[in-house]
PDB file with SEQRES, HELIX, SHEET and CRYST1 records, atoms N, CA, C and O in Angstrom:
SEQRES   1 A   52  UNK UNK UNK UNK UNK UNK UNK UNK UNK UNK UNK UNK UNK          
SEQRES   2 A   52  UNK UNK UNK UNK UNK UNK UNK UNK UNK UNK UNK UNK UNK          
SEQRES   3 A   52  UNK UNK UNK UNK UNK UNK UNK UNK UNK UNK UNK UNK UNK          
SEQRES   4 A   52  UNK UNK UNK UNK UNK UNK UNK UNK UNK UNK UNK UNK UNK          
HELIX    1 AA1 UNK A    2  UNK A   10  1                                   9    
HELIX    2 AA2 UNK A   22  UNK A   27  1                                   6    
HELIX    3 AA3 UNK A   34  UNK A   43  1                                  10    
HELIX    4 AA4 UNK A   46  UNK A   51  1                                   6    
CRYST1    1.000    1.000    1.000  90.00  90.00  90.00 P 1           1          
ATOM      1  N   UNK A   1       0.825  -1.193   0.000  1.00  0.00           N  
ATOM      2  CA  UNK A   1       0.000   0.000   0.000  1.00  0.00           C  
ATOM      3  C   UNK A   1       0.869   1.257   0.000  1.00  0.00           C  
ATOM      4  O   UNK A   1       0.601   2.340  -0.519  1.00  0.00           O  
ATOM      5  N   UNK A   2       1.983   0.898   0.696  1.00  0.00           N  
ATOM      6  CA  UNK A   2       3.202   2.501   0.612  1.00  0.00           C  
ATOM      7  C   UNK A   2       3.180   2.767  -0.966  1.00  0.00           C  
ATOM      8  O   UNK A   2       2.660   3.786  -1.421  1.00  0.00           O  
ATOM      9  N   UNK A   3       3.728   1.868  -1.713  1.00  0.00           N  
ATOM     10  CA  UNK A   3       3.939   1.886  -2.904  1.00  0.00           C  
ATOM     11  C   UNK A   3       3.155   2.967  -3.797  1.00  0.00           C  
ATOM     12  O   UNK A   3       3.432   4.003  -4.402  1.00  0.00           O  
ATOM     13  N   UNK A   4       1.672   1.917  -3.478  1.00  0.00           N  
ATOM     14  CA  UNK A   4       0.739   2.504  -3.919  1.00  0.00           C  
ATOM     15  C   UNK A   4       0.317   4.194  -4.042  1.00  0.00           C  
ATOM     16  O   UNK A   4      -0.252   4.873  -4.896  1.00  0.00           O  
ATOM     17  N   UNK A   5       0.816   4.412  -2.943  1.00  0.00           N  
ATOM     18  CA  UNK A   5       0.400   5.417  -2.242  1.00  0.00           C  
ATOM     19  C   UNK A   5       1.428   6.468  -2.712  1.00  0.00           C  
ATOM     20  O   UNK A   5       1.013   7.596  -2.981  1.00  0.00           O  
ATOM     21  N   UNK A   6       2.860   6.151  -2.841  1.00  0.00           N  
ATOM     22  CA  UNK A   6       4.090   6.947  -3.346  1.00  0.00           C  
ATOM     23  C   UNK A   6       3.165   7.106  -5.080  1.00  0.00           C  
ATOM     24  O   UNK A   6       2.776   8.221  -5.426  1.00  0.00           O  
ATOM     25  N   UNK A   7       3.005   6.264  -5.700  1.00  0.00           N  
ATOM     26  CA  UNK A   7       2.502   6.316  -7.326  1.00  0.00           C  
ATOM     27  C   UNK A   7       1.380   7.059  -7.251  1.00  0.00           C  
ATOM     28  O   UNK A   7       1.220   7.764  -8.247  1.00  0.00           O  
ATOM     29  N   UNK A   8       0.390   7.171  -6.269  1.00  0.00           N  
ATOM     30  CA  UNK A   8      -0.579   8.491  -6.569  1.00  0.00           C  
ATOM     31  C   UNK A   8      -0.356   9.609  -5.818  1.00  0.00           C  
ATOM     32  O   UNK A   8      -1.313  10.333  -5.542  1.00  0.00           O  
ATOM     33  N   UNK A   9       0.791   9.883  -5.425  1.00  0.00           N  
ATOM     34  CA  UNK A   9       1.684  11.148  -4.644  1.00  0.00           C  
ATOM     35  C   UNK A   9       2.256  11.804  -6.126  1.00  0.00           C  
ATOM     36  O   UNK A   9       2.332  12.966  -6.525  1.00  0.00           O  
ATOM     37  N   UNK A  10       2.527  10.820  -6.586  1.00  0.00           N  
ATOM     38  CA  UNK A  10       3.946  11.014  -7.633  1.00  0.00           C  
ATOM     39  C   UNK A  10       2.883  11.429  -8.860  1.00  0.00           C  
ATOM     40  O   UNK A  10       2.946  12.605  -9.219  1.00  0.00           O  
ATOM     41  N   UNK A  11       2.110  10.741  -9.397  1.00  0.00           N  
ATOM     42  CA  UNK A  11       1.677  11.786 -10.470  1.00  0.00           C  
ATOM     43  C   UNK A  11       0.167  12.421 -10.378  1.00  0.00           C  
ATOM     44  O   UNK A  11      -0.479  12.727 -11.381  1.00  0.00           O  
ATOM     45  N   UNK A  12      -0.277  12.568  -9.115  1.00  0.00           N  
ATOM     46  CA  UNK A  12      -1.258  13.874  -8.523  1.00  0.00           C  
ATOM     47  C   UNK A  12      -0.761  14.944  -9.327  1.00  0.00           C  
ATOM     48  O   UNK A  12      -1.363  15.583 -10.190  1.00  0.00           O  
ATOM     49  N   UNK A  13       0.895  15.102  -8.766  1.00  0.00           N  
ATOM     50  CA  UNK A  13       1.439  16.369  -8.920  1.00  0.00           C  
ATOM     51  C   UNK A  13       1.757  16.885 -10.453  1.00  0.00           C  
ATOM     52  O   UNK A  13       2.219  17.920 -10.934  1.00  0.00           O  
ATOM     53  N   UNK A  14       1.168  15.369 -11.082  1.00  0.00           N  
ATOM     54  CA  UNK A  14       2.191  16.077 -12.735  1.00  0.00           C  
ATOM     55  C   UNK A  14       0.824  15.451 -13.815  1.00  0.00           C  
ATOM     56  O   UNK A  14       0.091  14.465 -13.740  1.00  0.00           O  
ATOM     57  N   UNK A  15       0.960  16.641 -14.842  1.00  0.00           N  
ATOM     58  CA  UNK A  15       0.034  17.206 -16.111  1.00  0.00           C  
ATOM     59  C   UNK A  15       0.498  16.207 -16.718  1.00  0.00           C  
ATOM     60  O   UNK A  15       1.715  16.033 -16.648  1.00  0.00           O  
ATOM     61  N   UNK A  16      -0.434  15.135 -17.588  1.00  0.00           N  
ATOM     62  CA  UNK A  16      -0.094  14.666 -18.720  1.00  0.00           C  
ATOM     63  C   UNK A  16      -0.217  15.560 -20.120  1.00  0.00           C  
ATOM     64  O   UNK A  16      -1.059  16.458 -20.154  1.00  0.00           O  
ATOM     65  N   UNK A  17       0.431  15.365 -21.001  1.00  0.00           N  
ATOM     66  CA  UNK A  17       0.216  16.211 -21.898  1.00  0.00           C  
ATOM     67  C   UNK A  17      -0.903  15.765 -22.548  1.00  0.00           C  
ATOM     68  O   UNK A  17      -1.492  14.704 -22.342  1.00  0.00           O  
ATOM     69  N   UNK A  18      -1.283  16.975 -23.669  1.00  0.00           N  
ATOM     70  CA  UNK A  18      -2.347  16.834 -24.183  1.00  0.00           C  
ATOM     71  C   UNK A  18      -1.943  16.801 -25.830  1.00  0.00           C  
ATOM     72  O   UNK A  18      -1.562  17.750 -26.516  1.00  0.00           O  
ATOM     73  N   UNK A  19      -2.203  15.055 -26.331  1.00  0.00           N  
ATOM     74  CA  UNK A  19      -1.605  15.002 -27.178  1.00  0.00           C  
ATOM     75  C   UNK A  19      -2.347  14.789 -28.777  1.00  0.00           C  
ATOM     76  O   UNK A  19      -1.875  14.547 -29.888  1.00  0.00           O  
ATOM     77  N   UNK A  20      -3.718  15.008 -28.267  1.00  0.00           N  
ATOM     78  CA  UNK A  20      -4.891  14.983 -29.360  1.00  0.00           C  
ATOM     79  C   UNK A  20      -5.066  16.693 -29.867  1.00  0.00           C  
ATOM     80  O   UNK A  20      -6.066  17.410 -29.870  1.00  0.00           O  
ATOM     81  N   UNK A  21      -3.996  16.902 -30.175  1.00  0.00           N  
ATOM     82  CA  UNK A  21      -4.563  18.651 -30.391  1.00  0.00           C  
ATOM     83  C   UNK A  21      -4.616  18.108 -32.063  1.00  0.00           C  
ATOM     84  O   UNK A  21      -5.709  18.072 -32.628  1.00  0.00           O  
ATOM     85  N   UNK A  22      -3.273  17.670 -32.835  1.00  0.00           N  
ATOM     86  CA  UNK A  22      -3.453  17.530 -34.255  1.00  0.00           C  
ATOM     87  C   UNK A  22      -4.462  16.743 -34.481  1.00  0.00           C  
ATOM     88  O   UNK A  22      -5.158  17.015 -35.459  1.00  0.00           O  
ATOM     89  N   UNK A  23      -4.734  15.835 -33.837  1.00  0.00           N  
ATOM     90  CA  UNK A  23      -5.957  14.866 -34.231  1.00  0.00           C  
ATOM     91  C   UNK A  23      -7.062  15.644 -34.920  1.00  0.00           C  
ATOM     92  O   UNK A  23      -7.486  15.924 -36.042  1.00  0.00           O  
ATOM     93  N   UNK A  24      -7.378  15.912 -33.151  1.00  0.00           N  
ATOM     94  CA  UNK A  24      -8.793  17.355 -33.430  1.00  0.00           C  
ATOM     95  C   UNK A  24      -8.841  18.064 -34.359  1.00  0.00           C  
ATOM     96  O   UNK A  24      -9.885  18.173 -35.002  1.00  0.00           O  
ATOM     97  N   UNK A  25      -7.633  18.787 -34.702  1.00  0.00           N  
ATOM     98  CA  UNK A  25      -7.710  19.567 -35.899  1.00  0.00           C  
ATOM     99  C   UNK A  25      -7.874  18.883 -37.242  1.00  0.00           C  
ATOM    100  O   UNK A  25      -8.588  19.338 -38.135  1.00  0.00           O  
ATOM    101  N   UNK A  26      -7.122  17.687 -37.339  1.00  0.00           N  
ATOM    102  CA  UNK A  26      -7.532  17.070 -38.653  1.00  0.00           C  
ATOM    103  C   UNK A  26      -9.112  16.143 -39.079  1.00  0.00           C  
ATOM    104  O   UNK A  26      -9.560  15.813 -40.177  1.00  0.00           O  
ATOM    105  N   UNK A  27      -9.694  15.917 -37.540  1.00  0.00           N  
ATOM    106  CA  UNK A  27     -10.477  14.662 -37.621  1.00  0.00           C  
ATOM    107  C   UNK A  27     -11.788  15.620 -36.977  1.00  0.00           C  
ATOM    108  O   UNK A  27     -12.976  15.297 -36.943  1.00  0.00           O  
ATOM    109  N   UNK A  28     -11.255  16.697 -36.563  1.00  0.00           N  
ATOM    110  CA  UNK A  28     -12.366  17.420 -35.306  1.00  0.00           C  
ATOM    111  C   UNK A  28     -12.727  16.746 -33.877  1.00  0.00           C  
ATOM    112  O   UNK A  28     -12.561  15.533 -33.745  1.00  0.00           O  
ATOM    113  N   UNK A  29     -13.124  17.380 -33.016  1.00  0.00           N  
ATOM    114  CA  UNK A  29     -12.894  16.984 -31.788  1.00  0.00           C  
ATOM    115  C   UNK A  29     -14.165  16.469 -31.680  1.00  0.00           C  
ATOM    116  O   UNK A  29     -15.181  16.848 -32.263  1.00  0.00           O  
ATOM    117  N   UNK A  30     -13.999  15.397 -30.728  1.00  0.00           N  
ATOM    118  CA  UNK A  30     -14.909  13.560 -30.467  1.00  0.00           C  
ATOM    119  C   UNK A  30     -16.129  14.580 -29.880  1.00  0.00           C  
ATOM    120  O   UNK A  30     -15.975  15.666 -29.321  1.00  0.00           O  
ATOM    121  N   UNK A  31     -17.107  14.030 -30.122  1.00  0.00           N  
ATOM    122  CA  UNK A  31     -18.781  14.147 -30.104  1.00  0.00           C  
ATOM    123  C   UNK A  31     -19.143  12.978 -28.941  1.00  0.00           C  
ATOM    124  O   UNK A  31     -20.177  13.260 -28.335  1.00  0.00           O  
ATOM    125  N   UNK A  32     -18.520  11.759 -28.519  1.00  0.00           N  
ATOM    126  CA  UNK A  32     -19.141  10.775 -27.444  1.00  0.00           C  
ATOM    127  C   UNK A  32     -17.611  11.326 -26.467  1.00  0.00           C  
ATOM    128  O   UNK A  32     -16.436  11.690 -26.494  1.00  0.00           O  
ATOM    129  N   UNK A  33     -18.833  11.008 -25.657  1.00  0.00           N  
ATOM    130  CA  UNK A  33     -17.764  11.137 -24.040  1.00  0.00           C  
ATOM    131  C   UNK A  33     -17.696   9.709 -23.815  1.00  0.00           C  
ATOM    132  O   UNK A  33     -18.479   8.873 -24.266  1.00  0.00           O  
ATOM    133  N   UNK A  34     -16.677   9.503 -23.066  1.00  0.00           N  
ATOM    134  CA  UNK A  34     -16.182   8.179 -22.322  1.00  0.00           C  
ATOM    135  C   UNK A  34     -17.555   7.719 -21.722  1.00  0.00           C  
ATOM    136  O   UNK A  34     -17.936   6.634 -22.160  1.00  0.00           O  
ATOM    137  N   UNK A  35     -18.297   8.268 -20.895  1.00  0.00           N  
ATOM    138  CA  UNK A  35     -19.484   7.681 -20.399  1.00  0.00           C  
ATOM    139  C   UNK A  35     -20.374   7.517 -21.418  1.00  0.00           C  
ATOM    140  O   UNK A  35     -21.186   6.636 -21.133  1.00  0.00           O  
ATOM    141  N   UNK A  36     -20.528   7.934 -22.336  1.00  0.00           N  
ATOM    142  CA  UNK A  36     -21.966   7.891 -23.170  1.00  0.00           C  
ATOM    143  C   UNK A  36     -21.588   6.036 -24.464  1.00  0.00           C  
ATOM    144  O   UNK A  36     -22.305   5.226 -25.050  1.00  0.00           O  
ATOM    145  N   UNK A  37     -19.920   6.273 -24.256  1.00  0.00           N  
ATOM    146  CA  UNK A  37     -19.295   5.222 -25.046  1.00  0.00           C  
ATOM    147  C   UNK A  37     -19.824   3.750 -24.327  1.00  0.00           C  
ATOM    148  O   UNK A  37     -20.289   2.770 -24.908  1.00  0.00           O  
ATOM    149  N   UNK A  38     -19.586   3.946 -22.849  1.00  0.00           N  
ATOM    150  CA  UNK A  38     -19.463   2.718 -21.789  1.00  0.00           C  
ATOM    151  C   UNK A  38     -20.696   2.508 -21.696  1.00  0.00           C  
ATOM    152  O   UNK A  38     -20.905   1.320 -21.450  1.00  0.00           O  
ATOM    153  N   UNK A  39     -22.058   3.404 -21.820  1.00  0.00           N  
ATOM    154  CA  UNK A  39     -23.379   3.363 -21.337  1.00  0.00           C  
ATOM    155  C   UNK A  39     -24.025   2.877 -22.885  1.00  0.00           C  
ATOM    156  O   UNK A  39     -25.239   2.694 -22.966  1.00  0.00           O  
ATOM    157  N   UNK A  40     -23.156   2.686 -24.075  1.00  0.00           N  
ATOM    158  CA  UNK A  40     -24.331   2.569 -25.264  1.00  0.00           C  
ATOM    159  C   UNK A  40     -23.263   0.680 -25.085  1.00  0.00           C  
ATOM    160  O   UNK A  40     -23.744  -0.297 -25.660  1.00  0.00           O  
ATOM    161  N   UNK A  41     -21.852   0.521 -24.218  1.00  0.00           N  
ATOM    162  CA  UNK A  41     -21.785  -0.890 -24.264  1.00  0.00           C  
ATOM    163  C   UNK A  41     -22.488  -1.463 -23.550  1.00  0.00           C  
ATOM    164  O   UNK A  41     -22.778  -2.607 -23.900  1.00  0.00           O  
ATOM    165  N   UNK A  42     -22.950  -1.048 -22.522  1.00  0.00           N  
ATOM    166  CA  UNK A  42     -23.393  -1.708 -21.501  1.00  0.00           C  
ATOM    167  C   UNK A  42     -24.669  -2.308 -22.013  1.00  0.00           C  
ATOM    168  O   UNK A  42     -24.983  -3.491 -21.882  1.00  0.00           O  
ATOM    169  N   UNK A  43     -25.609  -1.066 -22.808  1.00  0.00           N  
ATOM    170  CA  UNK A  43     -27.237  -1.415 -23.234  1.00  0.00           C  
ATOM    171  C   UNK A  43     -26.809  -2.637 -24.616  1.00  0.00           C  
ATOM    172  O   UNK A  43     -27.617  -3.566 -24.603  1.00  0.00           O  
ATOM    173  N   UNK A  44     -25.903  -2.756 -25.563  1.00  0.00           N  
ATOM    174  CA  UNK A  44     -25.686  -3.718 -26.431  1.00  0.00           C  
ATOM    175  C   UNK A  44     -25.131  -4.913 -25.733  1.00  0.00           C  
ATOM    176  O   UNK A  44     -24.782  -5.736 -26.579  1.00  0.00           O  
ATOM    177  N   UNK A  45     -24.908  -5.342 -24.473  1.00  0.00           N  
ATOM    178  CA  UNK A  45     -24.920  -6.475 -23.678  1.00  0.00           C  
ATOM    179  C   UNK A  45     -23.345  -6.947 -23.932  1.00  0.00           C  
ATOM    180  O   UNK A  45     -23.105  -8.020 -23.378  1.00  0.00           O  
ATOM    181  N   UNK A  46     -22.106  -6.310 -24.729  1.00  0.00           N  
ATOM    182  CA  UNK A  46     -21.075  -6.541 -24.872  1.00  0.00           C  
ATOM    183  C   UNK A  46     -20.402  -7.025 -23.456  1.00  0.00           C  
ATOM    184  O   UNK A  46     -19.915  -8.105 -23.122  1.00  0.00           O  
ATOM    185  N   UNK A  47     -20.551  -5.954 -22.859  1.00  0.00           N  
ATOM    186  CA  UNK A  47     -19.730  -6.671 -21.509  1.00  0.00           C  
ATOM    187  C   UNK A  47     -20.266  -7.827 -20.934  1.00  0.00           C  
ATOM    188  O   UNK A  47     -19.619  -8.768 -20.475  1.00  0.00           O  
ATOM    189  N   UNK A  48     -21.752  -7.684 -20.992  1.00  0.00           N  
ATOM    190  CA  UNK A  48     -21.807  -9.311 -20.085  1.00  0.00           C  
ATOM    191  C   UNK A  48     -21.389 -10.232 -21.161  1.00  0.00           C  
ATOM    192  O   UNK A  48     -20.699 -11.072 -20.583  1.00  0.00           O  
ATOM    193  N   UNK A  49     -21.451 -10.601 -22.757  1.00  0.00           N  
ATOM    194  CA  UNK A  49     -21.010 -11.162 -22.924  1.00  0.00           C  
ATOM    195  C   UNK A  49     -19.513 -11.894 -22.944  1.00  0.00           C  
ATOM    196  O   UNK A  49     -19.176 -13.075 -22.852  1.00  0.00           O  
ATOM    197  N   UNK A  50     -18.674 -10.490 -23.127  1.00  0.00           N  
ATOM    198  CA  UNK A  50     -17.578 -10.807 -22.179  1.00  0.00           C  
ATOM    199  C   UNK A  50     -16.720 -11.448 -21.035  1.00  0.00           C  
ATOM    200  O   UNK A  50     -15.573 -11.894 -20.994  1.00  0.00           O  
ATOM    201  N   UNK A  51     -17.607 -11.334 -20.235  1.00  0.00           N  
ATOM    202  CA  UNK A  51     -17.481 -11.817 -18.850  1.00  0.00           C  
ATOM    203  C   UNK A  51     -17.546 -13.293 -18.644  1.00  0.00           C  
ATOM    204  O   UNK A  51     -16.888 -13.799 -17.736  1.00  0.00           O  
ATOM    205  N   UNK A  52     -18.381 -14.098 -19.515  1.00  0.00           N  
ATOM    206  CA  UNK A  52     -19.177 -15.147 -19.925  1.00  0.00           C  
ATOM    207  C   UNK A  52     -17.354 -15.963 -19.829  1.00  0.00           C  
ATOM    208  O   UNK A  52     -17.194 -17.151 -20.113  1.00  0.00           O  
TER     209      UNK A  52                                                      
END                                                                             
């Protein structure tokens, strides 16, 4: 748990970069959020089949 605990000490403190800027500009910036992605798998039954 120290460990643990040093690894969310250690990058609390630090910015990942933000590395979708050219994307966006070439592709335009994403229309689904992470939740709306996980909530249209959940209703197509992917994960439970998964789990299986």
């Amino acid at each position: 748990m120290k460990f643990v605990a040093h690894l969310f000490a250690y990058f609390g403190d630090h910015e990942d970069p933000f590395y979708a800027e050219k994307t966006w500009q070439e592709l335009g910036k994403p229309t689904t959020t992470l939740e709306m992605f996980a909530q249209k798998l959940r209703q197509s039954g992917h994960l439970q089949q998964g789990a299986k």
